[in-house]
N, CA, C and O of each residue as an XYZ file, in Angstrom:
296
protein
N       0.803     -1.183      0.000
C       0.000      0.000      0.000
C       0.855      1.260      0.000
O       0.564      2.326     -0.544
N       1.742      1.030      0.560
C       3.317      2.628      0.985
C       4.180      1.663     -0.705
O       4.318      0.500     -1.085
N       4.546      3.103     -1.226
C       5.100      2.265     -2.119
C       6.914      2.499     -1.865
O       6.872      3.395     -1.022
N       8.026      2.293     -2.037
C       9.469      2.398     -1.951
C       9.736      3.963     -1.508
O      10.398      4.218     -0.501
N       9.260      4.820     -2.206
C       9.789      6.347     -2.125
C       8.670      7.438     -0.816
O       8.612      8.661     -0.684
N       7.736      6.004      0.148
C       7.119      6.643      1.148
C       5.316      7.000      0.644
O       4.401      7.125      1.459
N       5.185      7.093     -0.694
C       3.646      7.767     -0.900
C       3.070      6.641     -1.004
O       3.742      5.709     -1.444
N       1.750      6.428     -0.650
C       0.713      5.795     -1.123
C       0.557      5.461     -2.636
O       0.630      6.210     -3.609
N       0.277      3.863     -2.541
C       0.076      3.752     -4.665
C      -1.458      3.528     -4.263
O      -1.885      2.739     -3.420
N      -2.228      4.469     -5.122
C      -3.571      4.496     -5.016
C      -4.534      3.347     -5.301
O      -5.635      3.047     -4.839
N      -3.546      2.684     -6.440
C      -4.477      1.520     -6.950
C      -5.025      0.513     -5.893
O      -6.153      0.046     -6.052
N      -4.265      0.166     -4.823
C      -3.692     -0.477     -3.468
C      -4.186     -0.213     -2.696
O      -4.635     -0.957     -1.824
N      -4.318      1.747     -2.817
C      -4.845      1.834     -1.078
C      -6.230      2.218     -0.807
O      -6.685      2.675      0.241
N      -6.838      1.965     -1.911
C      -8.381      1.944     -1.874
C      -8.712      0.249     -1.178
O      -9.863      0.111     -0.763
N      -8.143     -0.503     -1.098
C      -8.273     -1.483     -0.616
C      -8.031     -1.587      0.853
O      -8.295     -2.607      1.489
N      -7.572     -0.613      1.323
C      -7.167     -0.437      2.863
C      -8.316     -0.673      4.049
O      -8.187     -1.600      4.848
N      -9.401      0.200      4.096
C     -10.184     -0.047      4.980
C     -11.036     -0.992      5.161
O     -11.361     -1.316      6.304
N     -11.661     -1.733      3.823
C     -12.060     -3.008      3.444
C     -10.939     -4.215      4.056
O     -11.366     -4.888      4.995
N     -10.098     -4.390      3.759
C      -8.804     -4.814      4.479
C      -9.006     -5.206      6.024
O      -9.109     -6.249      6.671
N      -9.008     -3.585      6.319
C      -9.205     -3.614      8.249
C     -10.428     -4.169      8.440
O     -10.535     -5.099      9.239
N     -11.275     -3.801      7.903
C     -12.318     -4.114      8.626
C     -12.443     -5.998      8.322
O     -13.108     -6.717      9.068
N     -11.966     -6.327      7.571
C     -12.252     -7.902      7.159
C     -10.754     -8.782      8.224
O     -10.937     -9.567      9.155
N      -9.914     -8.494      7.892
C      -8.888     -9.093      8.836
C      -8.654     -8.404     10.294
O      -8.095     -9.141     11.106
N      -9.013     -7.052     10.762
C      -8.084     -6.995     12.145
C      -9.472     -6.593     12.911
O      -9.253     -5.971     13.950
N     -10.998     -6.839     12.588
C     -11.737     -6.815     13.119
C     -12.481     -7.927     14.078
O     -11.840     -8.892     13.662
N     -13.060     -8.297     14.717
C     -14.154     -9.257     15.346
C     -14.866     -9.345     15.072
O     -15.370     -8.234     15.232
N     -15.850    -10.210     14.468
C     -17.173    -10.622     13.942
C     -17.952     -9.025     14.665
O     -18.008     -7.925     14.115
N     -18.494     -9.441     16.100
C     -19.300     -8.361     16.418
C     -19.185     -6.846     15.915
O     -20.148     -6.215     15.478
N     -17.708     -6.275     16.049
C     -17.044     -5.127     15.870
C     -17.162     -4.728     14.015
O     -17.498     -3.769     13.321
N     -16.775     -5.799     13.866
C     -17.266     -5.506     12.094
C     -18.534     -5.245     11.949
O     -18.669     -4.116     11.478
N     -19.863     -5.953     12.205
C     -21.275     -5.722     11.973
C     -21.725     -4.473     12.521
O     -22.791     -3.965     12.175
N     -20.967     -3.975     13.345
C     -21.022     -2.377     14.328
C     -20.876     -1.400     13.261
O     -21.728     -0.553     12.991
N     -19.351     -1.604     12.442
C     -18.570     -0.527     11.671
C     -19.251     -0.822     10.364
O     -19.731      0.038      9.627
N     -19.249     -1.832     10.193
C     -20.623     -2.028      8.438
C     -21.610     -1.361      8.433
O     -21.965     -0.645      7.496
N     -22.439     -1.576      9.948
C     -23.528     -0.950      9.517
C     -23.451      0.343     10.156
O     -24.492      0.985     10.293
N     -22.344      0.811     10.567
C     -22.196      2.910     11.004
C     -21.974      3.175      9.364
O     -22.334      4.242      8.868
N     -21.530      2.423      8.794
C     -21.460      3.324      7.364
C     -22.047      3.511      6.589
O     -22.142      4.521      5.891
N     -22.895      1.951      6.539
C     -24.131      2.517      5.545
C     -24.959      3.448      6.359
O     -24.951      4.579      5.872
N     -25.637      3.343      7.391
C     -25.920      4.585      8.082
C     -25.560      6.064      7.512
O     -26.437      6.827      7.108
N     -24.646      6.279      7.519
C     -23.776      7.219      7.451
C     -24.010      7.408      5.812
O     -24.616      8.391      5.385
N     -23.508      6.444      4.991
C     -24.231      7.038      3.367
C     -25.815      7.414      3.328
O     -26.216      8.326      2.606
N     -27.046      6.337      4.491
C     -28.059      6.804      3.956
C     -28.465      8.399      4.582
O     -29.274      9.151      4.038
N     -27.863      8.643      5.580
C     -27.803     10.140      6.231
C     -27.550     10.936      4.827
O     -28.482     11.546      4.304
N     -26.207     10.903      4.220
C     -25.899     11.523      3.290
C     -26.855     11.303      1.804
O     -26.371     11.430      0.680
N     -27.439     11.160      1.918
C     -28.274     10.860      1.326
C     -29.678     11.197      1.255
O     -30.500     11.224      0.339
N     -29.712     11.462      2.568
C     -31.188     12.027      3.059
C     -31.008     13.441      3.323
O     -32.006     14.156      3.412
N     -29.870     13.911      3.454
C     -29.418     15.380      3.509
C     -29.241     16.051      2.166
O     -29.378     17.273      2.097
N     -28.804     14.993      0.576
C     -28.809     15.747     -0.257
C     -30.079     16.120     -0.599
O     -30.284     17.140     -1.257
N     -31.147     15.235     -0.135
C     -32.506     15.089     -1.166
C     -33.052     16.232     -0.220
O     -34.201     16.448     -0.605
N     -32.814     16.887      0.618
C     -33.452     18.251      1.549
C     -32.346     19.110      0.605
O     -33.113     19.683     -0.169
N     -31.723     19.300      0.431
C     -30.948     20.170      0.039
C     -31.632     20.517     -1.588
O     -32.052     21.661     -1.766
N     -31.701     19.768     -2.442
C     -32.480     19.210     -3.387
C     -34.179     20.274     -3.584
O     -34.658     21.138     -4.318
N     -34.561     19.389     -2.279
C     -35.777     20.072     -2.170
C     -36.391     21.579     -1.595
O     -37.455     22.178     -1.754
N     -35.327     21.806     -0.964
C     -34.968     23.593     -0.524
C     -34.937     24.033     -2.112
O     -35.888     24.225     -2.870
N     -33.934     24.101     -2.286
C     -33.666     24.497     -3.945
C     -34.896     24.824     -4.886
O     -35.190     25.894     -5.419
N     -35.671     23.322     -4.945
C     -36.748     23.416     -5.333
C     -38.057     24.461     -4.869
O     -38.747     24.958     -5.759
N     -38.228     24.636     -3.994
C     -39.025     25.443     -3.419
C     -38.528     26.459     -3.752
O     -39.047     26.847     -4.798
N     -37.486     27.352     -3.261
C     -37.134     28.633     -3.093
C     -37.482     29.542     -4.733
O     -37.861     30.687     -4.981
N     -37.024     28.024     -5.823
C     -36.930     28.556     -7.049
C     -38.765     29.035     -7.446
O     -39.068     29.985     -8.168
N     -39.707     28.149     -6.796
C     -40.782     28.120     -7.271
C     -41.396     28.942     -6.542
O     -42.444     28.999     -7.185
N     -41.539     29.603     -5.712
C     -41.574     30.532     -4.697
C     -41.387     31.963     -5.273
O     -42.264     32.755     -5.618
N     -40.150     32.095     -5.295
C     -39.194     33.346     -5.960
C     -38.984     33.680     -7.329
O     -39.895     34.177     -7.990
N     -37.981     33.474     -7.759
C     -37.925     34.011     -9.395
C     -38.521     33.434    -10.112
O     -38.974     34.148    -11.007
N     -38.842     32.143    -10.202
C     -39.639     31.166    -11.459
C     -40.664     31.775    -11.611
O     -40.911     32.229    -12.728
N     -41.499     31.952    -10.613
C     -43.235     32.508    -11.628
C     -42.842     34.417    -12.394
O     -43.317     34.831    -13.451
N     -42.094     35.046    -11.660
C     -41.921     35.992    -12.550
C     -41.189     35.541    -13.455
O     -42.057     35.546    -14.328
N     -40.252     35.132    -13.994
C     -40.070     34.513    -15.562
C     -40.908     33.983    -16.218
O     -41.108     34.398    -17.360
N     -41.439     33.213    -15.845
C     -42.393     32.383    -16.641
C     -43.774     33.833    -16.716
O     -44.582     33.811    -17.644
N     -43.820     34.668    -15.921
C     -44.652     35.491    -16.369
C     -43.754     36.779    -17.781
O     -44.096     37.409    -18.781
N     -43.192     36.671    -17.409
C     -42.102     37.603    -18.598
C     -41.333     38.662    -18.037
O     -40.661     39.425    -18.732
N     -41.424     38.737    -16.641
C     -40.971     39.967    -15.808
C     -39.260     39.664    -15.875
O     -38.703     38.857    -16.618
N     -38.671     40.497    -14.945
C     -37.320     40.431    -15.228
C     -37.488     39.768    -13.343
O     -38.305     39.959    -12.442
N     -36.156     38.913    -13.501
C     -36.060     38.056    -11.958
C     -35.448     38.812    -10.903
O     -35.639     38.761     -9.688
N     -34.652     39.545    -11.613
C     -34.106     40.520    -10.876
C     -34.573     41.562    -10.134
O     -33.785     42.309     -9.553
């Protein structure tokens, strides 16, 4: 994963935490850290789709109906 001259070879070290968690973990301790992460993607996930949907609103709210009426948005 460290290659001769000290840096990381990338191809390699994407394999790192998959790694830990499969060899220097404990059955229990692994099913803990598996499922904090998917956790953790579906959080991120549920935070873009609000973010998403703010957006949406504000636009339909605010400048969109005066454009679509012909006004200037500004």
């Amino acid at each position: 994963m460290i290659g001769p001259d000290g840096n990381a070879i990338p191809s390699v070290a994407q394999g790192a935490f998959p790694m830990l968690v499969q060899y220097l973990l404990p059955p229990g301790l692994r099913g803990l850290v598996v499922a904090g992460v998917a956790l953790l993607c579906v959080g991120m996930g549920i935070a873009g789709r609000g973010v998403f949907n703010a957006c949406s609103t504000a636009l339909t709210v605010g400048p969109l109906p005066e454009v679509e009426a012909g006004g200037d948005p500004a």
